[in-house]
mmCIF file of the N, C-alpha and C atoms, coordinates in Angstrom:
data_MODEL
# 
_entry.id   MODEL 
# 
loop_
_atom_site.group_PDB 
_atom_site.id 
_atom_site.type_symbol 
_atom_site.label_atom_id 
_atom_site.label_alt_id 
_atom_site.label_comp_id 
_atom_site.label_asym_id 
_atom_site.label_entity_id 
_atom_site.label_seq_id 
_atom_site.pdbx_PDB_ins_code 
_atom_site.Cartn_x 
_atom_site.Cartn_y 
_atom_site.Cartn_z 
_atom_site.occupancy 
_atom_site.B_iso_or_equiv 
_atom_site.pdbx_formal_charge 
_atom_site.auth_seq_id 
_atom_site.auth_comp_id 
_atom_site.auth_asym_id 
_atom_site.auth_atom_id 
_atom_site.pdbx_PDB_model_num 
ATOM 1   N N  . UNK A 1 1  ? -70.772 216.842 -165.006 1.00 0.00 ? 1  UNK A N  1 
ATOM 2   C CA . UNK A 1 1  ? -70.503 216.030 -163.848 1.00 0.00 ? 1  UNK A CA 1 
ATOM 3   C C  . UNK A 1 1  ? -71.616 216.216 -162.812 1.00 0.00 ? 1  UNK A C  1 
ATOM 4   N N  . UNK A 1 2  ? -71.712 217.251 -162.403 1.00 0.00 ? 2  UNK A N  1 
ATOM 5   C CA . UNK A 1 2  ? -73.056 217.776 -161.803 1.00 0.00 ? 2  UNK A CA 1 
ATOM 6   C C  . UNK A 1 2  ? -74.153 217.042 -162.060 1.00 0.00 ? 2  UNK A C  1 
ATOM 7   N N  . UNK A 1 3  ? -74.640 217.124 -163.564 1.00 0.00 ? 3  UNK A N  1 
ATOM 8   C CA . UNK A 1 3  ? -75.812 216.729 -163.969 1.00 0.00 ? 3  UNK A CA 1 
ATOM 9   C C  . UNK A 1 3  ? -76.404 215.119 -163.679 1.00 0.00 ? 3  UNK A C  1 
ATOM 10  N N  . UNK A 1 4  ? -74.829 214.480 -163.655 1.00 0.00 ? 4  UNK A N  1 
ATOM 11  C CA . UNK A 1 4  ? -74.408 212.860 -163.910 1.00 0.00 ? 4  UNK A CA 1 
ATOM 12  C C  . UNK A 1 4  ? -74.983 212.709 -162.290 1.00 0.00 ? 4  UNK A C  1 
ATOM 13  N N  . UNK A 1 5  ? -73.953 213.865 -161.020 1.00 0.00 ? 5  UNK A N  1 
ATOM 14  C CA . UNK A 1 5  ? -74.372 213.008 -160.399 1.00 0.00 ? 5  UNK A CA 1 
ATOM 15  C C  . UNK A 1 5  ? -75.835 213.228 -159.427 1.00 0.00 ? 5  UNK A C  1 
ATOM 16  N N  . UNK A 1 6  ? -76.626 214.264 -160.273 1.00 0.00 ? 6  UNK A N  1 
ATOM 17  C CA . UNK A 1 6  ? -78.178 214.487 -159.504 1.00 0.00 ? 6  UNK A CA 1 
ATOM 18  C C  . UNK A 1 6  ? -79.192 213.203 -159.970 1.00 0.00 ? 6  UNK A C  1 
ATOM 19  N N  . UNK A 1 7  ? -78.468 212.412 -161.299 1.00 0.00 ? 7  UNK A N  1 
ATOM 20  C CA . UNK A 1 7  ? -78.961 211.183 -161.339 1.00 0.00 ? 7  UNK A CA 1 
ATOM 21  C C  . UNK A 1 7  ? -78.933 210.076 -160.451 1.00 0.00 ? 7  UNK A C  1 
ATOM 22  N N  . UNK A 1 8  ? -77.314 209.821 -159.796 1.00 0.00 ? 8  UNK A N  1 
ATOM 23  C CA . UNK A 1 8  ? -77.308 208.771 -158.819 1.00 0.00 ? 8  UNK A CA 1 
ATOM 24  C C  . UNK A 1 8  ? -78.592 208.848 -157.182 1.00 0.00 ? 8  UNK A C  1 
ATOM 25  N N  . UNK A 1 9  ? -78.819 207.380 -157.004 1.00 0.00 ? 9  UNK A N  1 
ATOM 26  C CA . UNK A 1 9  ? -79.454 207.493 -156.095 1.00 0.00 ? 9  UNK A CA 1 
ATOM 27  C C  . UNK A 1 9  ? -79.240 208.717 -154.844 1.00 0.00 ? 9  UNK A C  1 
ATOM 28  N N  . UNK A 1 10 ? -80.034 208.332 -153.922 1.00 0.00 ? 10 UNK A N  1 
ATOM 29  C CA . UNK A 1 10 ? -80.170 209.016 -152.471 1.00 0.00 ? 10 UNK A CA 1 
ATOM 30  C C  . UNK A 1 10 ? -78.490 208.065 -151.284 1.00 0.00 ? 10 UNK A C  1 
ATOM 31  N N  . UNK A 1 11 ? -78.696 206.869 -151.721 1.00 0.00 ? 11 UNK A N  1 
ATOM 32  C CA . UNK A 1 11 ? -77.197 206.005 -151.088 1.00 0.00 ? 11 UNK A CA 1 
ATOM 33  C C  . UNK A 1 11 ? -76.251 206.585 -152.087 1.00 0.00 ? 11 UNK A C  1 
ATOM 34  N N  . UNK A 1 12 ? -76.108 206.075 -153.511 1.00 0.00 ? 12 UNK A N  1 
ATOM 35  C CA . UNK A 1 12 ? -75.232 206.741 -154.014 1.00 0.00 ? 12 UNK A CA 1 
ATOM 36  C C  . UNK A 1 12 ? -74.964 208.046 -154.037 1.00 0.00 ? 12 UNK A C  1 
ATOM 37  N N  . UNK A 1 13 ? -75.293 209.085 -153.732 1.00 0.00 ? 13 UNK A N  1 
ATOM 38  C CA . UNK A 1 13 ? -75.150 210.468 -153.120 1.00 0.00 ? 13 UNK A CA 1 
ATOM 39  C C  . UNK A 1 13 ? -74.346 210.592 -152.335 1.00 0.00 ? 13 UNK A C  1 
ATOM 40  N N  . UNK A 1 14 ? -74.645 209.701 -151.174 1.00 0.00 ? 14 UNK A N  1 
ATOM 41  C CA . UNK A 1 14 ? -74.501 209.974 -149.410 1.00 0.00 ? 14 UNK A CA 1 
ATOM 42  C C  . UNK A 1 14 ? -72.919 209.369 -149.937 1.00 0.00 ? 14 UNK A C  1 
ATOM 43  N N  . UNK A 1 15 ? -72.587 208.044 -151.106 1.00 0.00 ? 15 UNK A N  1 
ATOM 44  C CA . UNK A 1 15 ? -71.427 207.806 -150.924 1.00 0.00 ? 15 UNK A CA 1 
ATOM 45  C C  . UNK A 1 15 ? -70.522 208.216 -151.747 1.00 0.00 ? 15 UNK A C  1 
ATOM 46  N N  . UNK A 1 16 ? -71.099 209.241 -152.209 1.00 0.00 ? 16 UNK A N  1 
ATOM 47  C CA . UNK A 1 16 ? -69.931 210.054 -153.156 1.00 0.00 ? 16 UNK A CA 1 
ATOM 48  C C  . UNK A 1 16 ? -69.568 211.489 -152.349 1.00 0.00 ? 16 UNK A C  1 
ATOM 49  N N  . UNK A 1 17 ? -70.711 211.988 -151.873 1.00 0.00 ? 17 UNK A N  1 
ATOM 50  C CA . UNK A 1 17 ? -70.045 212.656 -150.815 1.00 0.00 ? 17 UNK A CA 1 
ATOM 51  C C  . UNK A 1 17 ? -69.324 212.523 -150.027 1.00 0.00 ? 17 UNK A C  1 
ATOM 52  N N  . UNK A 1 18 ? -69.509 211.708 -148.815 1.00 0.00 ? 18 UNK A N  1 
ATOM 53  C CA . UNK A 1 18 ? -68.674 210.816 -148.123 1.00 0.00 ? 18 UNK A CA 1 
ATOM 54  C C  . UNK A 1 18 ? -67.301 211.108 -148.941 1.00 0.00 ? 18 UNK A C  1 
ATOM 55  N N  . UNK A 1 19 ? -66.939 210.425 -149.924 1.00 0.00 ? 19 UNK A N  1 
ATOM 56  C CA . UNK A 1 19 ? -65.471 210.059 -150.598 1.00 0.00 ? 19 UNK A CA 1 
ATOM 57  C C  . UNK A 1 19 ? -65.241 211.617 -151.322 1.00 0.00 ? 19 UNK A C  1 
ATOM 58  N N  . UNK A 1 20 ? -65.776 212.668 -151.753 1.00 0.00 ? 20 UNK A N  1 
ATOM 59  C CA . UNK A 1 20 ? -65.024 213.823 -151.640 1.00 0.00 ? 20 UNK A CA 1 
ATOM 60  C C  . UNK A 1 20 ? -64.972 214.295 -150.778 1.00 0.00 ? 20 UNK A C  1 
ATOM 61  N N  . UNK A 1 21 ? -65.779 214.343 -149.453 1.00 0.00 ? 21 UNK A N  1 
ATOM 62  C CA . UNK A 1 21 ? -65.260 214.858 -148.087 1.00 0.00 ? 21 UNK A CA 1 
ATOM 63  C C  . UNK A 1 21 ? -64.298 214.590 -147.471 1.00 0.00 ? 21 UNK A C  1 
ATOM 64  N N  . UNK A 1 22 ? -63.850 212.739 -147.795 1.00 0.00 ? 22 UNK A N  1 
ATOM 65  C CA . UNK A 1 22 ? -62.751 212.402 -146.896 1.00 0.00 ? 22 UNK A CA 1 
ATOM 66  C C  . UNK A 1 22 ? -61.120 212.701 -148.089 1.00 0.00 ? 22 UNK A C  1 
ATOM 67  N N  . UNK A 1 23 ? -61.828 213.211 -148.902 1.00 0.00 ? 23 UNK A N  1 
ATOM 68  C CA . UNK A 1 23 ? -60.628 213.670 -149.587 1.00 0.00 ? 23 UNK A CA 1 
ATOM 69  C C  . UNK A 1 23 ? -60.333 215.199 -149.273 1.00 0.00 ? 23 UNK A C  1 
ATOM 70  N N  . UNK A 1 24 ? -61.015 215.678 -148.864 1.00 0.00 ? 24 UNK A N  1 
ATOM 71  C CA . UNK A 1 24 ? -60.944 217.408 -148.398 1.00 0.00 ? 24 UNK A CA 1 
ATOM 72  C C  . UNK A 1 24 ? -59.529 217.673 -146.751 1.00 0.00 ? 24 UNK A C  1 
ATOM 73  N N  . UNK A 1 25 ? -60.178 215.884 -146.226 1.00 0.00 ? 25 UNK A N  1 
ATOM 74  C CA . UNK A 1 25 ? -59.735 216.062 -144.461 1.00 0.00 ? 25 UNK A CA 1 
ATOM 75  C C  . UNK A 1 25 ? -59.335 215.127 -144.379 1.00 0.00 ? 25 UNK A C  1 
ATOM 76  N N  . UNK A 1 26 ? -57.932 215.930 -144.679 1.00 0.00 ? 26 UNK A N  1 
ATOM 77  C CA . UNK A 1 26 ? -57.109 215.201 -144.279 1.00 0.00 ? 26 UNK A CA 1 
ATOM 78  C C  . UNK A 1 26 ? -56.236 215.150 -143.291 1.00 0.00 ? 26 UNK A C  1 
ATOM 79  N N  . UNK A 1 27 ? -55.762 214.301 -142.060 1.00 0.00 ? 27 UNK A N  1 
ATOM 80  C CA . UNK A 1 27 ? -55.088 214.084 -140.792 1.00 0.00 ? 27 UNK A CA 1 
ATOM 81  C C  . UNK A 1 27 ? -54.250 215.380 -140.969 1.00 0.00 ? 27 UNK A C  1 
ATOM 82  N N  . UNK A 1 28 ? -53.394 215.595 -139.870 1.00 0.00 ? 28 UNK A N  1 
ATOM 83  C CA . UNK A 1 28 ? -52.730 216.581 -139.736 1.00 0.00 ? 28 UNK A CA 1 
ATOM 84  C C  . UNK A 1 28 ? -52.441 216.580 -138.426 1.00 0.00 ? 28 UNK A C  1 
ATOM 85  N N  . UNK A 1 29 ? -50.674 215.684 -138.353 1.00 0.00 ? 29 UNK A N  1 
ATOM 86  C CA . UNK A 1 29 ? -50.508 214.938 -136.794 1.00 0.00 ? 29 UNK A CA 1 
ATOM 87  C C  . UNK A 1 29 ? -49.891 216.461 -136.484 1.00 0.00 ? 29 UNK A C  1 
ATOM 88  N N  . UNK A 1 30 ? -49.385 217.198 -136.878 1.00 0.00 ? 30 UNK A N  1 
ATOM 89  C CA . UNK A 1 30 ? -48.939 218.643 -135.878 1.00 0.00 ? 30 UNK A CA 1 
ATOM 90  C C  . UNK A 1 30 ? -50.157 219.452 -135.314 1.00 0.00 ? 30 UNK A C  1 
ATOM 91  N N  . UNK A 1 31 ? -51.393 219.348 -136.185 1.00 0.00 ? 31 UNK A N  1 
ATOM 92  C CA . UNK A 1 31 ? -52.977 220.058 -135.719 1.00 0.00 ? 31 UNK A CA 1 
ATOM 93  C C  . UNK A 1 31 ? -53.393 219.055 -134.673 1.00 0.00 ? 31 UNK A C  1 
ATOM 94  N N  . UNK A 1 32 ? -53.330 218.215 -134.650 1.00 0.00 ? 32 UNK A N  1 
ATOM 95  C CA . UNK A 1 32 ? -53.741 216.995 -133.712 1.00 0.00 ? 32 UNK A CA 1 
ATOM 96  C C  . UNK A 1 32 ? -53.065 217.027 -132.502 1.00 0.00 ? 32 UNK A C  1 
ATOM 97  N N  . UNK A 1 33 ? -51.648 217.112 -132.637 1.00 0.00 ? 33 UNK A N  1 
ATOM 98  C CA . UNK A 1 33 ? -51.101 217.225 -131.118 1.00 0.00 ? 33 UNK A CA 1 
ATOM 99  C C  . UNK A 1 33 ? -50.916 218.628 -130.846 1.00 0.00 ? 33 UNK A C  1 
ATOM 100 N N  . UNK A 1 34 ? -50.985 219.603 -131.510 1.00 0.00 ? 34 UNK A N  1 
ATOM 101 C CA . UNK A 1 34 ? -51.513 221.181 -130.475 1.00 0.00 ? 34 UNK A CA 1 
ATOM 102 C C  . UNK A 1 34 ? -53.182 220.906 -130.090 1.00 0.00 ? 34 UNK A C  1 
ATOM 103 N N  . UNK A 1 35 ? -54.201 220.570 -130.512 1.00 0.00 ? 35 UNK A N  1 
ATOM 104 C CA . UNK A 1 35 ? -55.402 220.305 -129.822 1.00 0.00 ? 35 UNK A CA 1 
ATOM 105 C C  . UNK A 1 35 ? -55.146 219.239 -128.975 1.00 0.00 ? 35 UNK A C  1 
ATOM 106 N N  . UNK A 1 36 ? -54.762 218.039 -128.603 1.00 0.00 ? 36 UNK A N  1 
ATOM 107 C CA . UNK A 1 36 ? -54.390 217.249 -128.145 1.00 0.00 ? 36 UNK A CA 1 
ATOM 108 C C  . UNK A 1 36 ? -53.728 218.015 -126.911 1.00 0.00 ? 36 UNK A C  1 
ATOM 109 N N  . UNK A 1 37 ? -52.743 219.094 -126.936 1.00 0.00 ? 37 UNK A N  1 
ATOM 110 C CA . UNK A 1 37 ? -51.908 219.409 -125.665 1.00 0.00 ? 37 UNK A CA 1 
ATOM 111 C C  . UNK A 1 37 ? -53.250 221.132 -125.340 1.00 0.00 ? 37 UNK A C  1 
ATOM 112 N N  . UNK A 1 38 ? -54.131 221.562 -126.155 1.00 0.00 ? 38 UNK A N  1 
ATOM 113 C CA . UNK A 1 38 ? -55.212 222.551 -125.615 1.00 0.00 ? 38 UNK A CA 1 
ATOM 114 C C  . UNK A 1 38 ? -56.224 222.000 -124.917 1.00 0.00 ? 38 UNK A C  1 
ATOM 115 N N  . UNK A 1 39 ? -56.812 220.554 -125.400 1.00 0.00 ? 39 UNK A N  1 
ATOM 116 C CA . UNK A 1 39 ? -57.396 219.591 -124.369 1.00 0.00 ? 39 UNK A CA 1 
ATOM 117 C C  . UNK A 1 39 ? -56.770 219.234 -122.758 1.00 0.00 ? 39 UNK A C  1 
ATOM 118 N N  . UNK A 1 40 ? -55.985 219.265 -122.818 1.00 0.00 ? 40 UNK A N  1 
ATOM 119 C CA . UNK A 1 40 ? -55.212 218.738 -121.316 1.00 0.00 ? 40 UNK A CA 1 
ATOM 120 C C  . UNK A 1 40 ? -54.411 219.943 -121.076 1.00 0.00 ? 40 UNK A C  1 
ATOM 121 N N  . UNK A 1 41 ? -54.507 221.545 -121.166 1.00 0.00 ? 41 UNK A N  1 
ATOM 122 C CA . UNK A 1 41 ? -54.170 222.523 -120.985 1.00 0.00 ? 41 UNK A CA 1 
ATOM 123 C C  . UNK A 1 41 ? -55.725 222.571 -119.913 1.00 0.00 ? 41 UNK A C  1 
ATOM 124 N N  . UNK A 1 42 ? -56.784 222.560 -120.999 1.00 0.00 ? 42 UNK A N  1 
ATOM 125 C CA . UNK A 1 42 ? -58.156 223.286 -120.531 1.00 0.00 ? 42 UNK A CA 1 
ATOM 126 C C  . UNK A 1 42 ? -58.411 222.928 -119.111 1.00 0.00 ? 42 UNK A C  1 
ATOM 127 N N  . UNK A 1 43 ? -57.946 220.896 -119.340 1.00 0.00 ? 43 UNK A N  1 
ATOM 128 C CA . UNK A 1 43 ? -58.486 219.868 -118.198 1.00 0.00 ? 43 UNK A CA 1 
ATOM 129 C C  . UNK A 1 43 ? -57.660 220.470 -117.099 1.00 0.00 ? 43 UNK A C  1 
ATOM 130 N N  . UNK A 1 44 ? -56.345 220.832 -116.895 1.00 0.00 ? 44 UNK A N  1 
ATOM 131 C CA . UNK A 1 44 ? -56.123 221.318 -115.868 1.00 0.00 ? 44 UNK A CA 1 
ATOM 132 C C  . UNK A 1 44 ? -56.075 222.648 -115.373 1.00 0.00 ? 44 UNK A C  1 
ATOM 133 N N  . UNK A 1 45 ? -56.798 223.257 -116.010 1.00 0.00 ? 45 UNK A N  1 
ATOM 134 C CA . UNK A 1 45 ? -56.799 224.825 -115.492 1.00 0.00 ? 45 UNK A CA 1 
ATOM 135 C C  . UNK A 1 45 ? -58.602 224.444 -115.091 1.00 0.00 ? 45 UNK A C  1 
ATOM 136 N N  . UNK A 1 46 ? -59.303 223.605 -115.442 1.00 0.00 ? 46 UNK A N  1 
ATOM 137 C CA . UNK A 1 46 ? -60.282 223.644 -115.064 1.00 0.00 ? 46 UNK A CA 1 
ATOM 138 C C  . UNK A 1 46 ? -60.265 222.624 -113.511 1.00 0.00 ? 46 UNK A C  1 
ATOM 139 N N  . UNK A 1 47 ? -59.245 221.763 -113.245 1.00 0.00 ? 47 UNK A N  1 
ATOM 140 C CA . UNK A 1 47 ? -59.343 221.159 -112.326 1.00 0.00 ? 47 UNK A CA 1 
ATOM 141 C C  . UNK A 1 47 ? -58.506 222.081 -111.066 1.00 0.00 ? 47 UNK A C  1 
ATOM 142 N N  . UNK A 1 48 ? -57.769 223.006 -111.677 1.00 0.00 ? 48 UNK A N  1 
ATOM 143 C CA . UNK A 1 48 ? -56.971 223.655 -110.743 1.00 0.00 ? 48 UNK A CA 1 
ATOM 144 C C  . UNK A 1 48 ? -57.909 224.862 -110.564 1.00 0.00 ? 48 UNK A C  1 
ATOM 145 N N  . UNK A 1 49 ? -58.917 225.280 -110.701 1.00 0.00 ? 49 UNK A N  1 
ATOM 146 C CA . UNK A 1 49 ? -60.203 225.825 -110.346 1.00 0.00 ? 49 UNK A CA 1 
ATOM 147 C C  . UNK A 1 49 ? -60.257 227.431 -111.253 1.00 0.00 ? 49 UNK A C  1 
ATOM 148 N N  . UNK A 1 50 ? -59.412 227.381 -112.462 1.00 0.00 ? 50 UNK A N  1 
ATOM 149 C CA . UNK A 1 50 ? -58.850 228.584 -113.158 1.00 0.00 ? 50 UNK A CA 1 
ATOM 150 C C  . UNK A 1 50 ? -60.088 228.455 -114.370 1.00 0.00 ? 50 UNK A C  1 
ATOM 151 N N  . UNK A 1 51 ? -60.584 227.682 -114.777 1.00 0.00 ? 51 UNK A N  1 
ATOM 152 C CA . UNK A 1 51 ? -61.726 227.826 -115.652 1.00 0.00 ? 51 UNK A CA 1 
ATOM 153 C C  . UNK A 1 51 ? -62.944 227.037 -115.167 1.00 0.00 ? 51 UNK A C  1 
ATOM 154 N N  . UNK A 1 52 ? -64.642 227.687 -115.458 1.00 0.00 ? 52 UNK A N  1 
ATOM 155 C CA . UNK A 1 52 ? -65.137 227.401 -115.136 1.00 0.00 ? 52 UNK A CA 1 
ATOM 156 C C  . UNK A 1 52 ? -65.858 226.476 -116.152 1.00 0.00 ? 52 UNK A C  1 
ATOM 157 N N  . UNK A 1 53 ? -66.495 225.545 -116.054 1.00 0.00 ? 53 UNK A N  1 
ATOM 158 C CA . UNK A 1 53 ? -67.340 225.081 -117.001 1.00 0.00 ? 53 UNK A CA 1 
ATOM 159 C C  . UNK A 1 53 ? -69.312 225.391 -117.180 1.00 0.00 ? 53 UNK A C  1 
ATOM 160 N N  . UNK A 1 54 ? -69.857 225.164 -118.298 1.00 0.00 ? 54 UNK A N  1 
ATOM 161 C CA . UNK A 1 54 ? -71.064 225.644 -118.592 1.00 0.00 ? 54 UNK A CA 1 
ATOM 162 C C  . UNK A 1 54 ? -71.664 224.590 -118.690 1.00 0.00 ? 54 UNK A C  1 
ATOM 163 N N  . UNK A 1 55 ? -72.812 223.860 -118.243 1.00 0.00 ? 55 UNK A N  1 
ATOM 164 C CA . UNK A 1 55 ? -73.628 223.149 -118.745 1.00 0.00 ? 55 UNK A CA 1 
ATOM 165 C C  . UNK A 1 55 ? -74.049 222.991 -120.157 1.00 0.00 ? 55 UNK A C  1 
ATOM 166 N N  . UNK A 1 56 ? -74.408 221.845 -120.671 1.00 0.00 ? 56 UNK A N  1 
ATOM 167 C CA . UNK A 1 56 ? -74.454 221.997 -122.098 1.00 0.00 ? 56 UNK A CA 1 
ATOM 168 C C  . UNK A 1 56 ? -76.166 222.728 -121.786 1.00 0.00 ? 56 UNK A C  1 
ATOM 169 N N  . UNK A 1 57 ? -76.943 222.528 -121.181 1.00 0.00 ? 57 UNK A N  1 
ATOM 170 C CA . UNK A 1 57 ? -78.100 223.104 -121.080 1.00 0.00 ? 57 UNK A CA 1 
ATOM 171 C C  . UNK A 1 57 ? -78.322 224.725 -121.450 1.00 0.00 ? 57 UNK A C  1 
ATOM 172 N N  . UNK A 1 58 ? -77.453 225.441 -120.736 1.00 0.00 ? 58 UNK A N  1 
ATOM 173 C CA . UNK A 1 58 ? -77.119 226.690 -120.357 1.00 0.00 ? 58 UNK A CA 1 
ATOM 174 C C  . UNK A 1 58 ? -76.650 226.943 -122.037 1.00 0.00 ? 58 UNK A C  1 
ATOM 175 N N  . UNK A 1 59 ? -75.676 226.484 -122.499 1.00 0.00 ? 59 UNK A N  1 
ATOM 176 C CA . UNK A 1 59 ? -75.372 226.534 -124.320 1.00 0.00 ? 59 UNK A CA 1 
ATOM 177 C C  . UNK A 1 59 ? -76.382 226.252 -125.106 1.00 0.00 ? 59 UNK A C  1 
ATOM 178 N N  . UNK A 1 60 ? -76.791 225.410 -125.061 1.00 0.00 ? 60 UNK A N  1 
ATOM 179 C CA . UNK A 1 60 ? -78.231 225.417 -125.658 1.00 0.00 ? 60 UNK A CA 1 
ATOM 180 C C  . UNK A 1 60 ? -79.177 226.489 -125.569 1.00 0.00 ? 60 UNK A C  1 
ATOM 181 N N  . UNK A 1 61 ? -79.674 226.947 -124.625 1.00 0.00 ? 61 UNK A N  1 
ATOM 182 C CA . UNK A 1 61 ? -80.487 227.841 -124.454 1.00 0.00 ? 61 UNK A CA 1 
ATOM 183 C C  . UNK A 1 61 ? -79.694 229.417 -125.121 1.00 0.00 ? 61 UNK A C  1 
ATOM 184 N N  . UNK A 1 62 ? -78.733 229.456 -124.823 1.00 0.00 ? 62 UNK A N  1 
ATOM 185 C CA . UNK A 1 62 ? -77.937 230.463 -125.107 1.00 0.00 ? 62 UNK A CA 1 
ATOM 186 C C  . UNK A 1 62 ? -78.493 230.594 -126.983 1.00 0.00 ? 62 UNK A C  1 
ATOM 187 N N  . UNK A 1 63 ? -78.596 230.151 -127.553 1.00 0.00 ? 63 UNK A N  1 
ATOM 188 C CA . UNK A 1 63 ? -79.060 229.410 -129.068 1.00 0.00 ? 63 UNK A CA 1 
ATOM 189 C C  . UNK A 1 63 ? -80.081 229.194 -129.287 1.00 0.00 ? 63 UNK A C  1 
ATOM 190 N N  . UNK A 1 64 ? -81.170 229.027 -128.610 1.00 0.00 ? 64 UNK A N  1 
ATOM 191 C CA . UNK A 1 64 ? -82.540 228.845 -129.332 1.00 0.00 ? 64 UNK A CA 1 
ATOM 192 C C  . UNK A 1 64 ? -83.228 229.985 -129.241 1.00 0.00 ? 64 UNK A C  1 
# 
């Protein structure tokens, strides 16, 4: 199978990956609404002045 698919093109690659990836990830509405309610946890502890935020600049650099 391997061998079969180092034959397909550079598109055909990209779209067979693609279609075993979206078979790996799959939705998950209970993971979705606990991030969903940690998003609007963060937003108001950051608007109620309890977390601070970082520039993405400052993260970046933190990394190179």
């Amino acid at each position: 199978m391997f061998k079969n698919a180092l034959t397909l093109s550079p598109s055909e690659k990209a779209q067979l990956i693609d279609k075993l990836i979206s078979t790996l990830d799959k939705p998950d509405k209970e993971i979705d609404e606990l991030w969903a309610k940690e998003a609007e946890d963060r937003i108001d502890a950051y608007d109620q002045g309890k977390l601070k935020a970082v520039s993405l600049e400052k993260v970046l650099q933190k990394y190179r």
